[in-house]
C-alpha positions as CSV (number, residue, x, y, z in Angstrom):
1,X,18.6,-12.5,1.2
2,X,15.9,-10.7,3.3
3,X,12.6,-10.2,3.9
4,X,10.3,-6.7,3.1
5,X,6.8,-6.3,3.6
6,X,4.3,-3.7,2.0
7,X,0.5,-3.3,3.0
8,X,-2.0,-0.2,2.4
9,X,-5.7,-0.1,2.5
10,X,-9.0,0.3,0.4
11,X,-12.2,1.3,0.9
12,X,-14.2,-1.0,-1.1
13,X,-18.6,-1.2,-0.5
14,X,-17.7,1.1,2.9
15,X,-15.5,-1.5,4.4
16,X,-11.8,-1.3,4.7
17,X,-10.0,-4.0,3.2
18,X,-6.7,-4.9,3.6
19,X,-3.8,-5.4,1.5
20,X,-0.3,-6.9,2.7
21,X,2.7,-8.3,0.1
22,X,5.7,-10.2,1.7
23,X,8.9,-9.9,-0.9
24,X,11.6,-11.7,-0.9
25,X,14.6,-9.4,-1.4
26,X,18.4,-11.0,-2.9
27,X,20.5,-8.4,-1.7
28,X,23.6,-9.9,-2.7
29,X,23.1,-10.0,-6.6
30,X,22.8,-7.1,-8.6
31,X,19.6,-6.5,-11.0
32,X,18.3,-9.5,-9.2
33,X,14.3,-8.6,-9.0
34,X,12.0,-8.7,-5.6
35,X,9.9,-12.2,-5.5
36,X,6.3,-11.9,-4.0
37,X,6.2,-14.9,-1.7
38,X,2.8,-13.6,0.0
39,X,-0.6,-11.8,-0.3
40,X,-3.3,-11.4,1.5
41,X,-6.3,-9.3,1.5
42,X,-9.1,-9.4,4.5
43,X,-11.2,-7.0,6.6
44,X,-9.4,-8.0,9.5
45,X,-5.6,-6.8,9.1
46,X,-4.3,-9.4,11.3
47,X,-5.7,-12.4,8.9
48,X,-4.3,-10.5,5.8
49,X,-1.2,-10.9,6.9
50,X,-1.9,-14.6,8.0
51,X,-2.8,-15.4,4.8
52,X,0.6,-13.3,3.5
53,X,2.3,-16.0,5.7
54,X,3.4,-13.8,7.9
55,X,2.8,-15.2,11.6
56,X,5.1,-12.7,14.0
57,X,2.5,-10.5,16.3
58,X,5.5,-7.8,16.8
59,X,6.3,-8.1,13.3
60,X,2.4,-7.6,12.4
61,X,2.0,-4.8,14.8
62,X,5.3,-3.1,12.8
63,X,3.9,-3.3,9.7
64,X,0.4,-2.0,10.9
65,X,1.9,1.0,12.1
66,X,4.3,1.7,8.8
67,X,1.6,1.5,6.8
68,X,-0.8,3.9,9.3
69,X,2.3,6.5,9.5
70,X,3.3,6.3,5.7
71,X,-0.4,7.2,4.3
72,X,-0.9,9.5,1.6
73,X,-3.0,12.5,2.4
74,X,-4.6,14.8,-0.4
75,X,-5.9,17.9,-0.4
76,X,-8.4,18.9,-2.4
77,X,-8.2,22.5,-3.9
78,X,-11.5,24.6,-4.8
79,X,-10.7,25.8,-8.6
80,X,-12.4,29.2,-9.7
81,X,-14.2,28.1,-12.9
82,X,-14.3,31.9,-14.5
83,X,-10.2,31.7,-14.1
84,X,-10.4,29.2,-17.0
85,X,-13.3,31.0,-19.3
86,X,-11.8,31.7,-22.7
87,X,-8.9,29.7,-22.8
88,X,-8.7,26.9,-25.5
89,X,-6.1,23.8,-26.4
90,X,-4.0,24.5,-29.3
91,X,-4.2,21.7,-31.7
């Protein structure tokens, strides 16, 4: 049995929130799902986690940083409208 955490963020009203799930992993059966044991959301990424129930500032500052490190990044790609004049969907 172990522990895994998973946090990201959102901009939500042009604040970041917070998001950060504590699982509770049994490794030693098979097609055994993950149970969510905690979740918290906040402004403040330190009280997310509090109210996650996860207490351990190392442990805190671990996640912080996975989730900084493991963010998505997109690019957004400029399309040339008069590439797609005269094409049509097949029905």
């Amino acid at each position: 049995m172990e522990n895994f955490y998973d946090s990201y963020s959102k901009v939500i009203d042009d604040k970041t929130h917070y998001f950060v799930k504590r699982y509770l992993r049994f490794t030693e059966f098979e097609n055994v799902a993950d149970v969510l044991e905690g979740y918290g959301m906040h402004t403040d990424f330190t009280k997310a986690c509090n109210i996650a129930g996860i207490k351990d500032p190392l442990l805190i500052k671990k996640i912080f940083s996975d989730m900084e490190n493991n963010t998505a990044y997109a690019k957004v790609i400029s399309l040339n409208k008069t590439a797609f004049e005269g094409k049509s969907a097949v029905l």
